[in-house]
N, C-alpha and C positions, 0 to 999 in steps of 0.2 A: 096340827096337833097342839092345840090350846092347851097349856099349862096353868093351872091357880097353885099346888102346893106342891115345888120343884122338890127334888132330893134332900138332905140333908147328906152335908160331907166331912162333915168332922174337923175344918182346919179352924182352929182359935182364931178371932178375929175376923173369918170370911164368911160369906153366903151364897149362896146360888138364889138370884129371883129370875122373873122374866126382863128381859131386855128390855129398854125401853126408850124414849127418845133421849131424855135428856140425858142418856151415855153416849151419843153421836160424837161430841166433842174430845172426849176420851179415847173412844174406840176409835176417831180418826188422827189422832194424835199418833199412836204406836201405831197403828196400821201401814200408815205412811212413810215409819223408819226403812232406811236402806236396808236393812238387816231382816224386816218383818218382809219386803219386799221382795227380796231375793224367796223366801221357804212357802211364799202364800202362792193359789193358782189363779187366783181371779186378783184383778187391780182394782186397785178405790183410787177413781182419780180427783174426788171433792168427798168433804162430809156427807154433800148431800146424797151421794150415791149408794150412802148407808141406810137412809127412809125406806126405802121400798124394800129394804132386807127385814126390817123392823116390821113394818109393817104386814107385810107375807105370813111372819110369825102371829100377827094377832086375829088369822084370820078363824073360824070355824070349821072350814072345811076337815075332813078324818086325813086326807094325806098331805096336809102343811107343814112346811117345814116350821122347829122346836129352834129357839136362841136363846140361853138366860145368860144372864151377866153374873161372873165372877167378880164378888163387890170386896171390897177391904172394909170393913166395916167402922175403920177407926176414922179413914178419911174421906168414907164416904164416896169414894171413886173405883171406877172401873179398873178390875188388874188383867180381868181378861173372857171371853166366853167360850162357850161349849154350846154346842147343838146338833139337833136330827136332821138332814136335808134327806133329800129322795126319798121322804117317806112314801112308803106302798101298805098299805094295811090289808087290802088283797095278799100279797106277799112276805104280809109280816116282818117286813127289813126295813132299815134306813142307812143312812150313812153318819156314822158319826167326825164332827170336826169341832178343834179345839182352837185357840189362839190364845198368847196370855203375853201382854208387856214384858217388852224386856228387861224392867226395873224388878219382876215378880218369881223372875225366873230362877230356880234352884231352891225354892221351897217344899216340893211339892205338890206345890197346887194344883197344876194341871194333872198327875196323878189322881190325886183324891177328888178330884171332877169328873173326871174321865170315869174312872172305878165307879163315882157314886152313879153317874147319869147311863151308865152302861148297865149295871145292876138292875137299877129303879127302868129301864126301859125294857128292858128282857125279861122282867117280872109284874110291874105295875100294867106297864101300857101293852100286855101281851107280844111283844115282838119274840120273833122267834131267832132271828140274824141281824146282827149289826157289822156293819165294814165300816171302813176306816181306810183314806191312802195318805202316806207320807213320801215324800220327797225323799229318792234317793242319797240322795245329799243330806238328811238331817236327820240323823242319829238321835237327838235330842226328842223327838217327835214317835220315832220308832220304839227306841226304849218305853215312854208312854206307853203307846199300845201295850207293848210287851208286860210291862208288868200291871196290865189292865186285861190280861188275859185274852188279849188277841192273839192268834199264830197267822204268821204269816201263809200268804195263799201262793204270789207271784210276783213278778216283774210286768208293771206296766210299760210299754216305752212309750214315747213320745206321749202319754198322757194328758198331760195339762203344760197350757204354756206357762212360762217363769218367766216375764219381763218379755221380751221380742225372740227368746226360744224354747221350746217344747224342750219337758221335763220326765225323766223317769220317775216312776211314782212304785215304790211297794202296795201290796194291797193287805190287807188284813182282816179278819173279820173272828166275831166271839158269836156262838150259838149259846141260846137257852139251857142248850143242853149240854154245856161245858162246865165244866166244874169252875166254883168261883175261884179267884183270884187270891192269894195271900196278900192280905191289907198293910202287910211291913214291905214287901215288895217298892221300891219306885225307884 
C-alpha cells in the first residue's frame, strides 16, 4: 500500500510523510527505551532490523504494509509513526499501529494521526475495517483508539509477547460505517 500524498493532520509544526531510511536512527533511538519496550509486541534488537520494515512499506504490491513518519517539522526529526500492517484488500481491512517518542508524548499527536490516517484509509484507500490492538496495560494507547472512534471488540490473551512473556492485548476496530469521531476528543 504505496503512499505519495499521506493525510494531512492538522498539528502545527508536524507532518505525516512516508518513512524512510534516514529516520532508522531516530526510530531506533526511542524504540529501544525501557519504557517503549515494555508497550511494543515485536523487539528491535539493532537499527538494522528496521530496513526490512521500511522497506516492505515501499513495495508495490495492493496488500503491503503502510508506515509514515510522524516528522516535527521544526527539527526535522522523527517524533513518531503510524501505519497499516495486515493489509487485505480482498477484505478490505488492515491493522492499524502507532508508536511516537516519549519526548512527544501528551500533545496530541498520536491522536491527530491516528484520527487523520484512520479517516483517509476508510475513505480514500476504500477499507472498509480497521483494528487496532493495545496492550492491556497501556491505557495511554487505549484512550487513542478510543477517541479515534475505535470500540472496543475483546480480550486478547496471551496475544503478543512483551519481552520473554505473553501479553494481553484489547482488540479494537472502526468501520467505514461508523460515524466519524469528534476531532476535540483525545
Amino acid at each position: 500500500m504505496n503512499v505519495i500524498n499521506p493525510p494531512f493532520f492538522g498539528q502545527q509544526g508536524f507532518s505525516l510523510r512516508p518513512i524512510e531510511v534516514l529516520d532508522i536512527p531516530d526510530w531506533y533511538e526511542y524504540l529501544r527505551s525501557p519504557e517503549m519496550m515494555a508497550y511494543q509486541g515485536w523487539q528491535v534488537c539493532s537499527a538494522a532490523d528496521l530496513a526490512p520494515m521500511i522497506q516492505a512499506c515501499r513495495s508495490e504490491v495492493p496488500d503491503a504494509p503502510l508506515r509514515l513518519a510522524i516528522v516535527d517539522d521544526e527539527l526535522g526529526r522523527l517524533a513518531g509513526t503510524i501505519g497499516l500492517g495486515a493489509v487485505s484488500q480482498r477484505n478490505r481491512s488492515a491493522e492499524l499501529d502507532f508508536d511516537l517518542a516519549p519526548a512527544y508524548r501528551g500533545r496530541g499527536l498520536a491522536a491527530a494521526a491516528c484520527r487523520a490516517v484512520a479517516g483517509w484509509a476508510l475513505s480514500t484507500c476504500g477499507l472498509f475495517r480497521l483494528q487496532a490492538v493495545a496492550w492491556d496495560g497501556n491505557p495511554r494507547a487505549q484512550q487513542v483508539l478510543r477517541a479515534c472512534g475505535f470500540q472496543q471488540e475483546g480480550l486478547l490473551r496471551a496475544y503478543r509477547q512483551l519481552g520473554d512473556k505473553p501479553g494481553d492485548f484489547l482488540m479494537f476496530s472502526r468501520l467505514a460505517s461508523d460515524p466519524a469521531p469528534d476531532a476535540k476528543q483525545s
